[in-house]
PAZAPA-4460 file (N, C-alpha, C; in steps of 0.05 Angstrom, whole numbers, plus 32768, in hexadecimal, padded with zeros to 4 digits):
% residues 170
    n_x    n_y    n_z   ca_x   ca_y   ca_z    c_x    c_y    c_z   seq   type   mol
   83D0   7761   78D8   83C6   7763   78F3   83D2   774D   7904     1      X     A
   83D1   7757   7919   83E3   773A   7926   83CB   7730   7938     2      X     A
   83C6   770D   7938   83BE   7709   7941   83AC   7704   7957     3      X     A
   83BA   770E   796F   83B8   7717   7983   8393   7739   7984     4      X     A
   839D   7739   7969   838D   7754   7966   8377   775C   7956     5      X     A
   8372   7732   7953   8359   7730   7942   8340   7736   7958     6      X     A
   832C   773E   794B   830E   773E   7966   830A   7721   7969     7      X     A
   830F   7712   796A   8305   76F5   7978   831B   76ED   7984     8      X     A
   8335   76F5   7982   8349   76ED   799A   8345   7701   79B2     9      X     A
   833E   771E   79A2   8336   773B   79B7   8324   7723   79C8    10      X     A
   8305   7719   79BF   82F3   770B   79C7   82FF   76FB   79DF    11      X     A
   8306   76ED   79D3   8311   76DA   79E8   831D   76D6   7A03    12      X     A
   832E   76F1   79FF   8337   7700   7A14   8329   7708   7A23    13      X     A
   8314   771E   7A20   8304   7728   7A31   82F2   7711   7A40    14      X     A
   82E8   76F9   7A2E   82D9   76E1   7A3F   82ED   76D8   7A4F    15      X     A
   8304   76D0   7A4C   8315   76CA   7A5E   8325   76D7   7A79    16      X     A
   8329   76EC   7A73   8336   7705   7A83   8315   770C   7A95    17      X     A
   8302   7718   7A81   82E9   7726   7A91   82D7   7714   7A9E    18      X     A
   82CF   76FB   7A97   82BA   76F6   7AAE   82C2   76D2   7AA9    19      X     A
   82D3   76C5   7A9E   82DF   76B3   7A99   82CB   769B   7A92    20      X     A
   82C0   76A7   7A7A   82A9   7693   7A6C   82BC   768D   7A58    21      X     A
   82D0   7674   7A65   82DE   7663   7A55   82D1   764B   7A3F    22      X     A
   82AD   7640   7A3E   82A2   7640   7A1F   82A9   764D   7A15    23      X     A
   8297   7664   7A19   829E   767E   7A03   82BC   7687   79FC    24      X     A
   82D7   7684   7A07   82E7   7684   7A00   82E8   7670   79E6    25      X     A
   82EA   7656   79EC   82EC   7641   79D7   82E2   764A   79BD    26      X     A
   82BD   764A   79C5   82B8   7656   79A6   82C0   766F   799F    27      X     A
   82CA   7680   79AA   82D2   769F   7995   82F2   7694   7988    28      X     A
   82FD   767F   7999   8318   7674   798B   8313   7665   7973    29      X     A
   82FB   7653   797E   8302   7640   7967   82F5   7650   794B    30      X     A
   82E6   765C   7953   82D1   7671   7936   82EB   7678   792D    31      X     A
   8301   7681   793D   831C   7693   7930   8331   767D   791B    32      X     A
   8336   766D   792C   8346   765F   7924   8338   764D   790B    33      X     A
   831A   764A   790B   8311   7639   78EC   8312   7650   78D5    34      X     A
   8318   766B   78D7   8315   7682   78C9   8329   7684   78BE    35      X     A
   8349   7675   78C5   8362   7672   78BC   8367   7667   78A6    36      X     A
   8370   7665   7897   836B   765E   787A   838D   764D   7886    37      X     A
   8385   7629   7881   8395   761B   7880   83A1   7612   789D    38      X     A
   839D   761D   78AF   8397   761D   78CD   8396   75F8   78D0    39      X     A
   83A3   75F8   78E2   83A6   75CD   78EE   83AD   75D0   790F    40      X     A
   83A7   75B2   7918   839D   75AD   792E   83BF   75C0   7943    41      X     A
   83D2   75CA   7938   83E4   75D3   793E   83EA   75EC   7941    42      X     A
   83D8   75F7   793D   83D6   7614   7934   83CC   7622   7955    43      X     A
   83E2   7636   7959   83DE   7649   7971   83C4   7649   7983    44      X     A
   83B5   764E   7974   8399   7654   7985   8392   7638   798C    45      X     A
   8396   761E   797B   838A   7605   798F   8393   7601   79A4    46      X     A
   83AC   760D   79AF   83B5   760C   79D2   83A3   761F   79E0    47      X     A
   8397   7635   79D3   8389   7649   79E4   8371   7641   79E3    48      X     A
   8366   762A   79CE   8349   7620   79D6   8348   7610   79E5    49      X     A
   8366   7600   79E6   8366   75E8   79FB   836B   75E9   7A17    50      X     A
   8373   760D   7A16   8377   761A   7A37   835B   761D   7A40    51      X     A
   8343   7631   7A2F   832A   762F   7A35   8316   7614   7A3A    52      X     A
   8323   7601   7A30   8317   75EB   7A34   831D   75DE   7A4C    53      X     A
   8333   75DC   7A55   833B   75D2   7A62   8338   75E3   7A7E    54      X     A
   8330   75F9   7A84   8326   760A   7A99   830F   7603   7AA1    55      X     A
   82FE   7607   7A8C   82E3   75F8   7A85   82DB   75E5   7A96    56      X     A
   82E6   75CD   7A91   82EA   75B7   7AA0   82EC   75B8   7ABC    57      X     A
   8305   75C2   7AC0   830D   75C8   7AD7   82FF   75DC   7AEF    58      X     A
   82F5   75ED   7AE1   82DF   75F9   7AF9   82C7   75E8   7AFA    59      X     A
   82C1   75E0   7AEC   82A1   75CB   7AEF   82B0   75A9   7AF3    60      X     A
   82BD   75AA   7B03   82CB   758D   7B0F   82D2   757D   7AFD    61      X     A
   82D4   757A   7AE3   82DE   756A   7AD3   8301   7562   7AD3    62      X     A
   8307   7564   7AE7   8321   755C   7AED   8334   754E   7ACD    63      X     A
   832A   7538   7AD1   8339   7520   7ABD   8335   752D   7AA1    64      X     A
   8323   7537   7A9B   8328   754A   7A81   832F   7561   7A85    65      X     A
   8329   756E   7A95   8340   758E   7A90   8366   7583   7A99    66      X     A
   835F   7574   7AAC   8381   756D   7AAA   8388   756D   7A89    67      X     A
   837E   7551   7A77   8385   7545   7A5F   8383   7563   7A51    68      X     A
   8377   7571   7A4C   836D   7583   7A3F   8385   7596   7A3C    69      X     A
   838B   759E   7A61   83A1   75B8   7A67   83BD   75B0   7A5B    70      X     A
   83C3   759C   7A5B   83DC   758A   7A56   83E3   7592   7A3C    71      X     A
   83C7   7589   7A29   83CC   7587   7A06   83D4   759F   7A07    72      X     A
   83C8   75B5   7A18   83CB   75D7   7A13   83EA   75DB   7A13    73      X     A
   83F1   75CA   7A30   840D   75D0   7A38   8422   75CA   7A1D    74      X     A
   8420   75B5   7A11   8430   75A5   79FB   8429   75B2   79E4    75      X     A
   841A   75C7   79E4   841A   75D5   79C6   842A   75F8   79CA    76      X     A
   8426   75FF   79EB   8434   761A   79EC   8458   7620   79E3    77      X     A
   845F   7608   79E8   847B   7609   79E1   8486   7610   79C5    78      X     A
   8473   7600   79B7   8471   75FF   7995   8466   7628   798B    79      X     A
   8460   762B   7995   845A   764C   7995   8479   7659   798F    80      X     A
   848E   7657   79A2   84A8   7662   79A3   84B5   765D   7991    81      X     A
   84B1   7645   797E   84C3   7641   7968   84B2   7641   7952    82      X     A
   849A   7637   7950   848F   763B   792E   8482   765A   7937    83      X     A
   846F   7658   7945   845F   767C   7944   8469   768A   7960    84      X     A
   847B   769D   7956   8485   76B5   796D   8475   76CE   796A    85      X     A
   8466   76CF   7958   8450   76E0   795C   8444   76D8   7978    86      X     A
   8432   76BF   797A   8424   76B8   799A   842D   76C4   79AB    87      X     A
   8447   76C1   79AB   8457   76C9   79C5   8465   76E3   79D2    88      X     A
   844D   76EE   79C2   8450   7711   79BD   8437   771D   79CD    89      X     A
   843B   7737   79CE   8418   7745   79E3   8411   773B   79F5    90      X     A
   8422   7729   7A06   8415   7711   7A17   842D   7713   7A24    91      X     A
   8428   770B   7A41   843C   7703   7A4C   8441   76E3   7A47    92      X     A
   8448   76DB   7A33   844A   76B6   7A33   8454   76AE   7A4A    93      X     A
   8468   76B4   7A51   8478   76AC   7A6A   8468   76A7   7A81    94      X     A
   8454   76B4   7A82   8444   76BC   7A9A   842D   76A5   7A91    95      X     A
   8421   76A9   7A7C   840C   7695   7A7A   840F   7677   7A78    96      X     A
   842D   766D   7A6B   8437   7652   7A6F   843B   764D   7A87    97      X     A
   8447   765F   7A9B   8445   765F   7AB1   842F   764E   7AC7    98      X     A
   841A   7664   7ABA   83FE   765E   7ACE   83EC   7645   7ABF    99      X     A
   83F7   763D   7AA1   83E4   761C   7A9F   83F6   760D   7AB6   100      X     A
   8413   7615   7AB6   8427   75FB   7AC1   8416   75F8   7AE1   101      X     A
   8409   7612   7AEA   8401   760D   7B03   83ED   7606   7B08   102      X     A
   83D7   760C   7AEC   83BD   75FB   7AF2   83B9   75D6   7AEF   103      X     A
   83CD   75D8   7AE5   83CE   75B8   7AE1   83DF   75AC   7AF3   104      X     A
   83F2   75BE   7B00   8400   75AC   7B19   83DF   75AB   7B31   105      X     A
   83D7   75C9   7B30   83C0   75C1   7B46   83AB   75B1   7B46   106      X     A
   83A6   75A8   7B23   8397   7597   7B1B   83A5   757C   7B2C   107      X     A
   83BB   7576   7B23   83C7   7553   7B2A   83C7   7554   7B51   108      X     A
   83CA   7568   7B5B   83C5   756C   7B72   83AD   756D   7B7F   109      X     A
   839A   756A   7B6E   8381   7568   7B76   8375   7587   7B81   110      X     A
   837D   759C   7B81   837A   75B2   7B87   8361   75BF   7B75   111      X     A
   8351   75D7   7B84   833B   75E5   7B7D   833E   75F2   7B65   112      X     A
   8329   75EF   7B57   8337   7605   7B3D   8340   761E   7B49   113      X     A
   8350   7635   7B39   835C   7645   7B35   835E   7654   7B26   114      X     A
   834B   7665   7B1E   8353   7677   7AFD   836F   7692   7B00   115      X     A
   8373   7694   7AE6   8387   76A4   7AE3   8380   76B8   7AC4   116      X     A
   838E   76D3   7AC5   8389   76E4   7AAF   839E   76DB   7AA2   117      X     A
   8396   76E2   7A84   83AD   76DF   7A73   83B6   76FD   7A71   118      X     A
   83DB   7702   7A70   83DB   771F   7A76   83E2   772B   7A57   119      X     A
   83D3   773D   7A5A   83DC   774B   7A47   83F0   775E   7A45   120      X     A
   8405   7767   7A36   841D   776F   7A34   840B   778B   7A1B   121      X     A
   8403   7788   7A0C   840C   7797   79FC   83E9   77B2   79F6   122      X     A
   83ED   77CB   79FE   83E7   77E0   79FF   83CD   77DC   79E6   123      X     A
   83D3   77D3   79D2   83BB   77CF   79BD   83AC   77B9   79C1   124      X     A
   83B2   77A2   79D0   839D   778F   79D3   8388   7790   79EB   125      X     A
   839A   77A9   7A08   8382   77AC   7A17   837A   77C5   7A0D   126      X     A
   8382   77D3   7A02   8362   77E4   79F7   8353   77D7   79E5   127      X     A
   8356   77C9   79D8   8340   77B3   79BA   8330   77A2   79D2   128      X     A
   8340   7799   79F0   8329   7781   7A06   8317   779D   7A12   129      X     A
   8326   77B5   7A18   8314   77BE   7A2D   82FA   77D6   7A14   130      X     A
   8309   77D8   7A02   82EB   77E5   79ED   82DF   77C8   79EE   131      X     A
   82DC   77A8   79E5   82D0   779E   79DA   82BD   779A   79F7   132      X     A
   82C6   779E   7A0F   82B9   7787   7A23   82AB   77A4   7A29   133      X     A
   82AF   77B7   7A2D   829C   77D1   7A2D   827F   77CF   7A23   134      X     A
   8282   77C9   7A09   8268   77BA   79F8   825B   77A5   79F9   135      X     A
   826F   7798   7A05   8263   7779   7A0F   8250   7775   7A23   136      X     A
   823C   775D   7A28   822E   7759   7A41   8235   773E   7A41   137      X     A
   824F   773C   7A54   8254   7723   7A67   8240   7715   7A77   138      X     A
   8244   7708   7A6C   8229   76F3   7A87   8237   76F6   7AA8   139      X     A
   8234   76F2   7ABB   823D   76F5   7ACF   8247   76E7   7AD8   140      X     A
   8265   76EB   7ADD   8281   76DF   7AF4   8271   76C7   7B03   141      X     A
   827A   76AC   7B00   8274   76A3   7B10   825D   7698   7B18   142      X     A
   8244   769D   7AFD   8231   7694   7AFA   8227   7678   7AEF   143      X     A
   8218   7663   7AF4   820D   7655   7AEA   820B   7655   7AD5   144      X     A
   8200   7667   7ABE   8207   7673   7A9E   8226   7673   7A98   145      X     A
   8238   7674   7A9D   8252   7675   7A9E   825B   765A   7AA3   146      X     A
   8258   7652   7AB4   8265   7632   7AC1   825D   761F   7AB3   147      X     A
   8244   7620   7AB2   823A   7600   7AA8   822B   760C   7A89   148      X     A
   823B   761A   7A7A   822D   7624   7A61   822C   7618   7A51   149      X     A
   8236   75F8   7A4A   822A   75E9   7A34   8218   75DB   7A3C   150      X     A
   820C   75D5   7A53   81F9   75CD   7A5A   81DD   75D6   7A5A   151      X     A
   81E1   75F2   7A56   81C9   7600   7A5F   81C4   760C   7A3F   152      X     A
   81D3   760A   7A2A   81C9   761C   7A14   81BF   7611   7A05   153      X     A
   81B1   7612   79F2   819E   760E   79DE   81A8   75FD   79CA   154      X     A
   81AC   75DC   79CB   81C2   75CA   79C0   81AE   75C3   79A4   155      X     A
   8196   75CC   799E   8186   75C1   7986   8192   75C0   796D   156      X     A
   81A1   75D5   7967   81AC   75D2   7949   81C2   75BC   794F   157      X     A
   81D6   75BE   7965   81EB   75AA   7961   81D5   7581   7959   158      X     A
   81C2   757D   7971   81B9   756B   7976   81BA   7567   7956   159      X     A
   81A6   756F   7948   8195   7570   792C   81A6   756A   7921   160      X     A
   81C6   7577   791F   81DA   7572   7908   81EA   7557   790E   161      X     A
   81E9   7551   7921   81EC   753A   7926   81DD   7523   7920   162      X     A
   81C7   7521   7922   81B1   7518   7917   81BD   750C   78FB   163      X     A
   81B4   7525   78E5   81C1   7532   78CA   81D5   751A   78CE   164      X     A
   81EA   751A   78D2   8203   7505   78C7   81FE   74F5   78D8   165      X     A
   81EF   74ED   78E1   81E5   74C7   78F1   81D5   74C5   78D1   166      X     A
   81C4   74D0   78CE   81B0   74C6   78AC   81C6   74C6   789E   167      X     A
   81DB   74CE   7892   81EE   74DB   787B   81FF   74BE   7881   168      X     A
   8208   74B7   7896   8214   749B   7895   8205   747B   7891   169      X     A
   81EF   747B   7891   81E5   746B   7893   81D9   7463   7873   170      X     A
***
């Protein structure tokens, strides 16, 4: 299967492309990418969590971290063309290196955020986004639920496990 055409990269897409709940991008990547057997901090998809992240940021004013964030993204897409040419397949890469180079020039420019689609090229990945997002219930474009979504969700299990290894070190 090629990557591109797992359901949590499908996932990711549709949060990104459909109502651009770039959290929820992060986690359907990162769920993907810990699923990789042998997978390191170099591996394809950490530039696409670090593009979600760094959007993230950047629409909820976090400037100084989505810059740092978009950058790491930028410095891992290149590495795509020579170790994984798979990435750079079903996608317009060209087009999407493109549009970090511009969110981060409008970042250092001090400019409004800006979102952008990632395009898809290839005939089997938008039918796997447009069946999956069919089924899906997007939270709404542009919503408070969307923007500020680690703030507002239900952080008890993380708090607790944290907790957990504050006792475990001590």
């Amino acid at each position: 299967m090629h990557p591109y055409h797992h359901p949590l990269f499908v996932n990711f897409i549709v949060y990104f492309n459909g109502n651009q709940d770039y959290f929820e991008c992060h986690e359907v990547l990162e769920e993907y990418w810990k699923s990789i057997p042998d997978s390191d901090k170099d591996h394809p998809l950490t530039a696409y969590i670090l593009l979600a992240t760094g959007m993230y940021h950047w629409r909820r004013g976090n400037k100084p971290g989505a810059s740092r964030t978009l950058n790491k993204a930028m410095t891992k897409f290149p590495t795509f063309l020579a170790n994984y040419p798979k990435y750079t397949e079903e996608i317009d890469f060209d087009q999407l290196v493109y549009d970090v180079t511009k969110a981060v020039n409008r970042l250092e420019q001090d400019l409004p955020f800006e979102s952008f689609p990632i395009t898809i090229l290839s005939a089997n990945v938008t039918d796997l986004a447009s069946k999956l997002e069919q089924s899906m219930t997007l939270l709404p474009f542009g919503s408070d639920a969307v923007i500020h979504k680690h703030m507002l969700r239900d952080r008890s299990d993380i708090l607790r496990e944290r907790e957990e290894k504050k006792k475990g070190r001590r």
